[in-house]
Structures are given as C-alpha cells and as structure tokens.
DRENPA-613090 format. One record per residue (C-alpha): z, y, x; chain. Coordinates in steps of 0.5 Angstrom, whole numbers. Example, Ala and Ser with C-alpha at 12.3 -4.5 7.8 and 13.67 -1.06 7.14 Angstrom:
REC zz yy xx chaine
REC 16 -9 25 A
REC 14 -2 27 A
//
This chain:
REC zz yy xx chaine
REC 66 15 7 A
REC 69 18 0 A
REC 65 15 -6 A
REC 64 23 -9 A
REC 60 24 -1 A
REC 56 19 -4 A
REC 55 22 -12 A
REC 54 29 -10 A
REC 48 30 -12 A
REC 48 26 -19 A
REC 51 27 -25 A
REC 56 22 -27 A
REC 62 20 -31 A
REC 68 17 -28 A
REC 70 12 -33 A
REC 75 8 -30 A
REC 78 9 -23 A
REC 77 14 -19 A
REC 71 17 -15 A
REC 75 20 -10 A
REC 76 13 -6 A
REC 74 10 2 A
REC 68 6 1 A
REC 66 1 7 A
REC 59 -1 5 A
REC 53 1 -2 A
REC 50 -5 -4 A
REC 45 -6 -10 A
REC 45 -15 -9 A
REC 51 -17 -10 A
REC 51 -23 -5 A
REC 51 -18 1 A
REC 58 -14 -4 A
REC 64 -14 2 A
REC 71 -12 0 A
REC 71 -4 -1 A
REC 64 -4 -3 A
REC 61 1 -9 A
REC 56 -4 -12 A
REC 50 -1 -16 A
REC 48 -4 -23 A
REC 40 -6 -22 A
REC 36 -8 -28 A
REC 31 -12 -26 A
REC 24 -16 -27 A
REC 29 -22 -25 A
REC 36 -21 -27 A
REC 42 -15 -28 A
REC 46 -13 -24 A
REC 50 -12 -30 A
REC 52 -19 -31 A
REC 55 -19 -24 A
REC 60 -14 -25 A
REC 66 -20 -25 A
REC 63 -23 -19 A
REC 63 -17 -15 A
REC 69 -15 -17 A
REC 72 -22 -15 A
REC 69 -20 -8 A
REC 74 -14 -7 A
REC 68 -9 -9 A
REC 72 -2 -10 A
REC 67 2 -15 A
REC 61 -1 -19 A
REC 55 4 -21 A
REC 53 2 -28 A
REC 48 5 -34 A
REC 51 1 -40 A
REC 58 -1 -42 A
REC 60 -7 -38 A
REC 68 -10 -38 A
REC 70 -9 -32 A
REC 77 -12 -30 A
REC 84 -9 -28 A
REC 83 -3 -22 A
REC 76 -3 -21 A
REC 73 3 -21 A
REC 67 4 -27 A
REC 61 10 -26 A
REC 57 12 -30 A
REC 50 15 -30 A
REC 43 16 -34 A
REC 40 12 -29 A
REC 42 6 -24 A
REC 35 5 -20 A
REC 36 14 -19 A
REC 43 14 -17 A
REC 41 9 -12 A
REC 36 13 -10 A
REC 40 19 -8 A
REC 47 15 -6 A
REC 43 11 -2 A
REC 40 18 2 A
REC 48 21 3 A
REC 49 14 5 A
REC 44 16 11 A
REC 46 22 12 A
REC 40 25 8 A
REC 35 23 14 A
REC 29 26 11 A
REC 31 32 11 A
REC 31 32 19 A
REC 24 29 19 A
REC 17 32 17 A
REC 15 27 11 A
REC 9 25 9 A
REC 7 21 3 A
REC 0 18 0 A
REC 0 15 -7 A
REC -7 12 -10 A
REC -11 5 -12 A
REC -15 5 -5 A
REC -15 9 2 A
REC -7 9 3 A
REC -7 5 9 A
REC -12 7 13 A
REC -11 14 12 A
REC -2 13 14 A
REC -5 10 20 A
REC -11 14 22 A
REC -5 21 21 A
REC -1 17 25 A
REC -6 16 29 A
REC -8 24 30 A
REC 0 26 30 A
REC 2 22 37 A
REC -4 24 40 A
REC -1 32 41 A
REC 6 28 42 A
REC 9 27 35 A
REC 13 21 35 A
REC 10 18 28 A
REC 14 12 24 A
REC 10 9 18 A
REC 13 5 11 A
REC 6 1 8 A
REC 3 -4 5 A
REC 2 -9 13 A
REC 9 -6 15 A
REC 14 -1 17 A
REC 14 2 25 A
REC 20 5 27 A
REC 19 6 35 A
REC 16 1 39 A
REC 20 -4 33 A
REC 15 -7 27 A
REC 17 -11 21 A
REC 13 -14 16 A
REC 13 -11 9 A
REC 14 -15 2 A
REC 13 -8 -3 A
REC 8 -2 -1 A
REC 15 2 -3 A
REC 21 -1 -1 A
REC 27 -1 -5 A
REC 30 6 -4 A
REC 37 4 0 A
REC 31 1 5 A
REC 27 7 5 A
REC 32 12 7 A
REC 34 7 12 A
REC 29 6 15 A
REC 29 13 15 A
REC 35 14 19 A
REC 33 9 25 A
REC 27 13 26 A
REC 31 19 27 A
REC 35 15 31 A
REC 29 12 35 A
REC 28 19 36 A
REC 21 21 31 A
REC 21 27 28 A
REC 15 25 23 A
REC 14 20 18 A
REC 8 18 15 A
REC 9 13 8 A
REC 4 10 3 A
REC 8 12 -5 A
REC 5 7 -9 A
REC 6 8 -17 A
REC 11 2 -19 A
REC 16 6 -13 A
REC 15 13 -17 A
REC 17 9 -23 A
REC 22 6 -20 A
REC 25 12 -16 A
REC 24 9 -10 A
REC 23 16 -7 A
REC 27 20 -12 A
REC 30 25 -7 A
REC 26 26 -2 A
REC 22 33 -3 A
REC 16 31 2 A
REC 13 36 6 A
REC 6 33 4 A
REC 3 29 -2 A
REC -3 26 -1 A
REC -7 24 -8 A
REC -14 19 -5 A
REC -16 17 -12 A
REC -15 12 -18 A
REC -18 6 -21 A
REC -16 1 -26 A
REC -11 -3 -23 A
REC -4 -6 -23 A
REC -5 -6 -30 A
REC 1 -12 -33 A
REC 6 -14 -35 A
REC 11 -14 -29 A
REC 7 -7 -28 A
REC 4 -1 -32 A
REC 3 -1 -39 A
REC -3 2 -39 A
REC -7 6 -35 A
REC -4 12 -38 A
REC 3 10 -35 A
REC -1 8 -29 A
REC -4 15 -27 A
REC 2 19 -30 A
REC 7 15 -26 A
REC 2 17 -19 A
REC 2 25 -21 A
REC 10 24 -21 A
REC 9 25 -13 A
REC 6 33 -14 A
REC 13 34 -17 A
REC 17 31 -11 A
REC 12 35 -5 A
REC 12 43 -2 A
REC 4 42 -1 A
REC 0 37 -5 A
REC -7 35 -2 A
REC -12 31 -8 A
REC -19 29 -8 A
REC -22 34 -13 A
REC -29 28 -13 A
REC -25 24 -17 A
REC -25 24 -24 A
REC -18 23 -25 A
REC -17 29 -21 A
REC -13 35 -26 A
REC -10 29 -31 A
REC -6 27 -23 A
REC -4 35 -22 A
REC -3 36 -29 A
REC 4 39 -29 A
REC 5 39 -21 A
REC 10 43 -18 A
REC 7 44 -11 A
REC 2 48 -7 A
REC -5 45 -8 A
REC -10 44 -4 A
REC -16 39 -4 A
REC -22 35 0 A
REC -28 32 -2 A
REC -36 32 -2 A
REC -36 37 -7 A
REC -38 45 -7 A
REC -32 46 -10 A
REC -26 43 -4 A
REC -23 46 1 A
REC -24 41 6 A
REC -32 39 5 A
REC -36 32 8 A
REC -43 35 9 A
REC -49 31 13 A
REC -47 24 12 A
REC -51 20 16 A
REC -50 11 17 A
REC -48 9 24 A
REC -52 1 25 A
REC -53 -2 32 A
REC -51 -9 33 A
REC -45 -12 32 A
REC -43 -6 29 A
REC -42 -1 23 A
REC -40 6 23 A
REC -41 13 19 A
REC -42 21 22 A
REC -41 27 18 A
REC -40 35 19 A
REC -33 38 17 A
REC -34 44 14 A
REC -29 50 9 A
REC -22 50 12 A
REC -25 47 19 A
REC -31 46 22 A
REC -34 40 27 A
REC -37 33 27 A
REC -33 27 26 A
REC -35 19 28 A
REC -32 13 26 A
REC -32 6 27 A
REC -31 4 20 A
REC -37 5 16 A
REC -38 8 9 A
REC -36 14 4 A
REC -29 11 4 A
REC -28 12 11 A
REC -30 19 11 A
REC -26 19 5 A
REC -20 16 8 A
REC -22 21 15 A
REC -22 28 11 A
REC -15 26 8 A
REC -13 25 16 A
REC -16 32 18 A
REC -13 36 12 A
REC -6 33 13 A
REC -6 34 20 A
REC -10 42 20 A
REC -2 43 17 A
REC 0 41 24 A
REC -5 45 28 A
REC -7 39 32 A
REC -14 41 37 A
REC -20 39 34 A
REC -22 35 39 A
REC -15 30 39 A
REC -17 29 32 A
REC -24 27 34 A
REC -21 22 41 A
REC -16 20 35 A
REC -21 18 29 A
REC -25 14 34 A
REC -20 9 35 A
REC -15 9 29 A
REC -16 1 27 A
REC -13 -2 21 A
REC -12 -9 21 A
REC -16 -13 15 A
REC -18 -7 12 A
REC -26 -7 15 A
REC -24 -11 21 A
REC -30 -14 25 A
REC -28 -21 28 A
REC -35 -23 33 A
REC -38 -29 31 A
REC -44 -28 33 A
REC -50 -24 36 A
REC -54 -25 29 A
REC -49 -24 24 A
REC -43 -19 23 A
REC -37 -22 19 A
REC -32 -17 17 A
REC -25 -18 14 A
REC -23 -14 9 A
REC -16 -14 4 A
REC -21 -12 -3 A
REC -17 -16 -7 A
REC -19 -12 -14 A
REC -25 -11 -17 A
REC -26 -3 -16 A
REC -24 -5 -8 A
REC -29 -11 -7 A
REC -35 -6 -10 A
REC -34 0 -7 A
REC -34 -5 0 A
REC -41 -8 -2 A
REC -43 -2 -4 A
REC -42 1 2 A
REC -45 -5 6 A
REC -51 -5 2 A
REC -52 2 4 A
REC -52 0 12 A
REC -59 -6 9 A
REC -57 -12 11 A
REC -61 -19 10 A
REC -56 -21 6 A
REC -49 -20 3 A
REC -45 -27 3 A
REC -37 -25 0 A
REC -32 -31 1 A
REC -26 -29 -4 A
REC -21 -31 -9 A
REC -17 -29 -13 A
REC -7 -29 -14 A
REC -5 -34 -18 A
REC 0 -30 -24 A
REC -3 -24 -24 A
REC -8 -21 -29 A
REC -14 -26 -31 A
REC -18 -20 -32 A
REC -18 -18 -24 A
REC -21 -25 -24 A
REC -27 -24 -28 A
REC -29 -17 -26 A
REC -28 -19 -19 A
REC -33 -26 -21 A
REC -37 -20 -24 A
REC -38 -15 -19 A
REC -39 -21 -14 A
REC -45 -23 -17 A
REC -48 -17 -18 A
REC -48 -14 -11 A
REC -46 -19 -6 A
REC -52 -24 -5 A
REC -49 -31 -4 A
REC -41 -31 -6 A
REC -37 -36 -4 A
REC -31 -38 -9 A
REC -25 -40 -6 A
REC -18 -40 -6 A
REC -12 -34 -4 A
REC -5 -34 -6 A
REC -5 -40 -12 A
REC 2 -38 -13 A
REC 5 -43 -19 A
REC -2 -44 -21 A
REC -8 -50 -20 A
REC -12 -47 -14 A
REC -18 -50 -19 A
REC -17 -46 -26 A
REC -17 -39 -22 A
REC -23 -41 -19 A
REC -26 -43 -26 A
REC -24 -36 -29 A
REC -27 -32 -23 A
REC -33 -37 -25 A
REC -32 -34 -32 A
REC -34 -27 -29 A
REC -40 -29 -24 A
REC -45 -32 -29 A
REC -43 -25 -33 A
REC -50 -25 -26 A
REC -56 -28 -24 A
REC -52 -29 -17 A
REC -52 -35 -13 A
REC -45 -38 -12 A
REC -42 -44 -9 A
REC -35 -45 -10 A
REC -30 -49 -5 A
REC -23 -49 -6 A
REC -21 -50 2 A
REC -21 -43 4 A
REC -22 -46 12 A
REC -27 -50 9 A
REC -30 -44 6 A
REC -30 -39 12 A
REC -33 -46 16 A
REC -39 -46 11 A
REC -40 -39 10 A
REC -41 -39 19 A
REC -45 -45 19 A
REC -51 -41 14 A
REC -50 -35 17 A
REC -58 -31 17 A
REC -59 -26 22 A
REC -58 -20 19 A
REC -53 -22 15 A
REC -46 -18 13 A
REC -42 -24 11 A
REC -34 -21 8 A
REC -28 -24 8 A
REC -25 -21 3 A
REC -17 -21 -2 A
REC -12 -23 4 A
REC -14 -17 10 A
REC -7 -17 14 A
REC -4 -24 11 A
REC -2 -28 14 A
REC 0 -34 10 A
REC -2 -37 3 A
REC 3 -37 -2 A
REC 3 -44 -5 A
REC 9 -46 -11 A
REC 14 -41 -8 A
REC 13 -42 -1 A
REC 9 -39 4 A
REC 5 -42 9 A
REC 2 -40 15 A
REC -5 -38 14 A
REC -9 -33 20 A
REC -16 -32 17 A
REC -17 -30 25 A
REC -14 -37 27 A
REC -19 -40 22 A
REC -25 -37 25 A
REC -22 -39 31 A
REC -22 -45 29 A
REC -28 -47 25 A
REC -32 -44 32 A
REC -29 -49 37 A
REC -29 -54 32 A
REC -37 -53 31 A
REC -37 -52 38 A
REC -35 -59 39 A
REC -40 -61 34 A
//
C-alpha cells in the first residue's frame, strides 16, 4: 500500500523522505515495527514514541509519523502532522479500507447505561436478522468470536480492525460503547456514526490520568454530537444542553419528561420471589407496554435509549418487546440463586454516583435489608473511595468493606479510606479484607427479605494485585463458599 493511500484524508508535511513509497505494515508500538513499516509517533501517559524513532529505523521502518522535531537518520522518511493520535486515526481507517462505512455505526457515550443498553440494541437488532458486532467495556464480539476487553474504547487501529472483520464476518451493524478518554484521545475520529446515543453524565473519571476536570469530562462527551448524522439524548438530565451545545447532528431525545420525544409513563416495580423487574407505557414516537427483567429507572432508561436507536430500523414492536425480555448483561445487576429467602445480586457499581442509583433502585423494591459487600481500585482517585463509604452508609443497611483491584496499594489503607467516608454515617459496617471471606459472611448472615449486592468487579474475572492479575470469578467464590457451607 502507497503511503500517500494512507495519508489521504490529513493534512501533513513531508519533511524527509517521500510520501509516495510501498508500506508492508502501520504500527503505532514499536516492538511490533517489521521492515517497510510506517510507525506512528505516540505521546503516551507511559512513554513517547518519539523516543523510539532510532529503534525503528534500525528495525527497517520505511516512514515515521511524528508531531514534533525528532533526529532521524540517513533515508528514513519523516511526516509531519498537527496530531499523531488523529493521524493514526484516519491512517488506521484507510489501512482497513474504511470499513465503517460499509456498516451501520452506533456509538453510545455517557458515565453509567452504555453497557447495557449496546447489549439490549444488539440484542433488538439480531431479532429481525441483523448481524450486530459489539466493542465495550466486557468485550468486543466479532460473529461467533468474543474477545475480552482492556479499554471501553479500544485504540483507533483496533477499532477500525475490529471493524474490518466484522464486515468480513459478514455483520453489517455495529453497536460500540464511546467513552470520553476515546473522544479525547481520537480513538473514534474518522468514523461519522449513523447514531450517537448521550445516557447521562455524572462526576467521574475526574484525575490525573483522565480529565482535568469536569468541564473537560462533560465537553469531551459532546465531541460525539460533532462525529454523528442523528444524536439520540437523555433530555432528564441536567447536562442535557451543555452535551448538545455545538452539535452538528440531527436531534432527537428520550425521557420521563413532557418535553421527550420517546416517554416512559406508568412505571410500575415487578417483585416475586427471587426475582426483580420493572414494566412501563412507551409513549410520543412509539406506543406499547415493555417489561424487563432488571429492576429500576435506570432499566427503563437504558431500555427507552434501546427502543429509540432501534425505531430507526424499523423493528416490529413485538420483536423489540421478545428481545427486551431476555437481553442480560453479565455483572451489571445479575442475579446469582443462593437462596429461597434472600436475593444476591452482582452488579459492576464501582463509582459512587452507580452504587447510589442501584441502591436506590433496591430500596424502591422494600427489602428487608440492603447488605453491600464493596471495595474500592487501588491508584485511583481517594476521593471514589470516600464518597462510596459515604453512599454506602447512608443507604445500604449492612456494608461490608472489602478488598477489589489493590493494584500497587496496601489492601488495608484502601479499606481505611472508604472507612473515612462510612462514619460520614450512622451506617453499620464491618470491614474484611478477603473479598472470598466476605461474600462468605455476607451468605451466612443472610435474612429472609434480604437484597444482598456484590458490587465494583461486575463481569471481572480477576484481581489485580502488584501488576499481575489473578483469577478471581465472584461466581466461582459464591460456588465456593456454598459448597464449603454445605460441608459444614
């Protein structure tokens, strides 16, 4: 491939070299540069690329991609761009042959709902026989292939080839979760979506490694409303026009206000043994009854979003109803039967504003009691920690503090800081660094009425511990602790 295929859509400045040479591979870590490479100039939280320009070279890389001055040797060719991180972007979409554009693109950005409502879509898409590829936070499903996750939003040369096998593995929609660090990283750039979705926003992923500040966090959502031909918002929330300020794109909304154009009326909580649900009125654009298997007003949220992204593909009002019914998420209020008198639920609530709207929710369905079994990321903001202690007390009856990913930290001293938040409260707690331990505490006292929650790890299945991560499957801990009882 001509280097210049890959550049078409950039503005550059060939500074060395010619762009009108062969390429073999585009690259963007320089351990994977094979002779004939173009490598790609990324300025990472971790290291530069430009530091590597000599390596690379060394390796038999044809052409770099940079963004600053570097030194480059003898018959190497040097392009320069405003932007590595977009020029990857876009050469990354030419090197796939901009697959994108021969799907149906969804893309669904917000602090909370993005998960669910990518599988309840797909799940509503496949039931009139659209094959539906997913990119998120659990996985990305290419086909019959699934492969786990590390980022929300991949890299961008991932993204687009990602895209490219699913084209190839004959899907001609595609529904993907934006997360605000890929809008600010260019992750997406180049790909014009056919529908952006906005669910909601909340303070999060405020930090050193991520946004500044809130400002940055809720402009860099809105990016999404410039990159989309219709975007699709939640007019209930308060962030609502600041997100849609400056967009580009046509607008409709969804809500439980007079003023959305696709209504929730008539909600109504489902509560029968062992299980917990919700049924509401779909009324403006559409018209009909849903029933869900996942209790509260985010569900209906996280459904209406499903209903108004699907309304553009004119699915039958009865498939949309068979599929909404059976769409699950796993770890994102997944009930596990350990009991006829209790119900225990995992859910991924790993930030305070998720953990309070599940309580919430839970409260609304009168539970005996609400026991949350939680902990908190190691090197990640303190203050998650104190305002999860702090939420926990004051609407969970029982919290029981535990460990989740210490990363490089002391299990103990995270502990101690969401301590620091729960006698904010006059809520009851014990704290039990073992997180096996504590699931085994929190079945043993199980009450009849009981909603007990396992939250923060959802759809993990490990625990990061000093840089390595371990196999940790709460479904296997509960499958333990039940069999170990058992034997007792």
């Amino acid at each position: 491939m001509k280097l210049t295929k890959l550049l078409e859509r950039l503005d550059y400045k060939v500074v060395a070299g010619s762009d009108n040479i062969e390429i073999t591979e585009l690259v963007n870590d320089s351990r994977k540069v094979v002779p004939g490479s173009v490598f790609v100039c990324i300025n990472g939280a971790v290291s530069d690329g430009h530091q590597y320009v000599k390596d690379v070279a060394e390796k038999g890389a044809a052409a770099v991609i940079v963004e600053k001055d570097v030194e480059v040797p003898e018959g190497l060719t040097v392009i320069k761009v405003e932007d590595t991180r977009y020029a990857l972007a876009l050469m990354s979409a030419a090197y796939f042959g901009y697959p994108a554009e021969k799907l149906k693109t969804i893309g669904i950005t917000g602090t909370k709902g993005k998960t669910t409502t990518t599988y309840m879509v797909k799940a509503i898409l496949e039931e009139v026989g659209h094959k539906v590829g997913l990119i998120g936070t659990i996985e990305a499903i290419i086909g019959d292939k699934t492969i786990p996750s590390n980022n929300t939003t991949p890299e961008s040369y991932t993204i687009q080839k990602y895209f490219a096998q699913m084209v190839e593995a004959g899907c001609d929609c595609v529904v993907m979760e934006v997360s605000s660090q890929g809008l600010m990283l260019h992750r997406t750039a180049g790909i014009m979506f056919d529908i952006g979705i906005f669910t909601n926003l909340g303070e999060d992923h405020i930090g050193p490694n991520e946004h500044k500040d809130f400002e940055d966090y809720k402009r860099c959502k809105g990016l999404l409303f410039k990159q989309c031909k219709v975007g699709i918002g939640n007019v209930d929330d308060k962030w609502f026009e600041d997100v849609f300020k400056g967009a580009t794109c046509e607008i409709e909304t969804f809500g439980f206000g007079e003023k959305a154009d696709l209504r929730a009326i008539n909600v109504k909580h489902i509560s029968r043994p062992g299980y917990l649900g919700v049924w509401y009125h779909v009324t403006g654009l559409m018209d009909f009854d849903v029933e869900i298997d996942i209790p509260g007003e985010f569900s209906v949220y996280n459904s209406l979003t499903a209903i108004a992204v699907c309304r553009h593909f004119n699915v039958p009002v009865e498939k949309i109803k068979d599929a909404l019914k059976v769409a699950k998420v796993k770890g994102r209020i997944e009930m596990v039967k350990v009991s006829d008198d209790f119900t225990l639920m995992i859910d991924y609530a790993h930030n305070a504003m998720a953990l309070e709207s599940l309580l919430h929710t839970l409260r609304d369905y009168n539970p005996g009691r609400i026991v949350t079994v939680f902990g908190c990321g190691g090197n990640r903001s303190k203050t998650r920690r104190y305002e999860m202690g702090e939420v926990s007390g004051k609407l969970s009856d029982f919290t029981i503090i535990t460990s989740d990913n210490p990363r490089f930290e002391e299990p103990q001293a995270i502990i101690d800081d969401i301590i620091v938040g729960m006698k904010k409260t006059d809520g009851k707690y014990i704290d039990i660094c073992d997180r096996k331990e504590a699931i085994r505490y929190a079945i043993e006292h199980g009450r009849p009425g009981d909603v007990i929650v396992l939250a923060g790890k959802g759809h993990e299945t490990y625990q990061e511990i000093k840089g390595v991560k371990y196999d940790m499957d709460e479904r296997v801990l509960i499958k333990e602790v039940l069999e170990e009882l058992k034997g007792e």
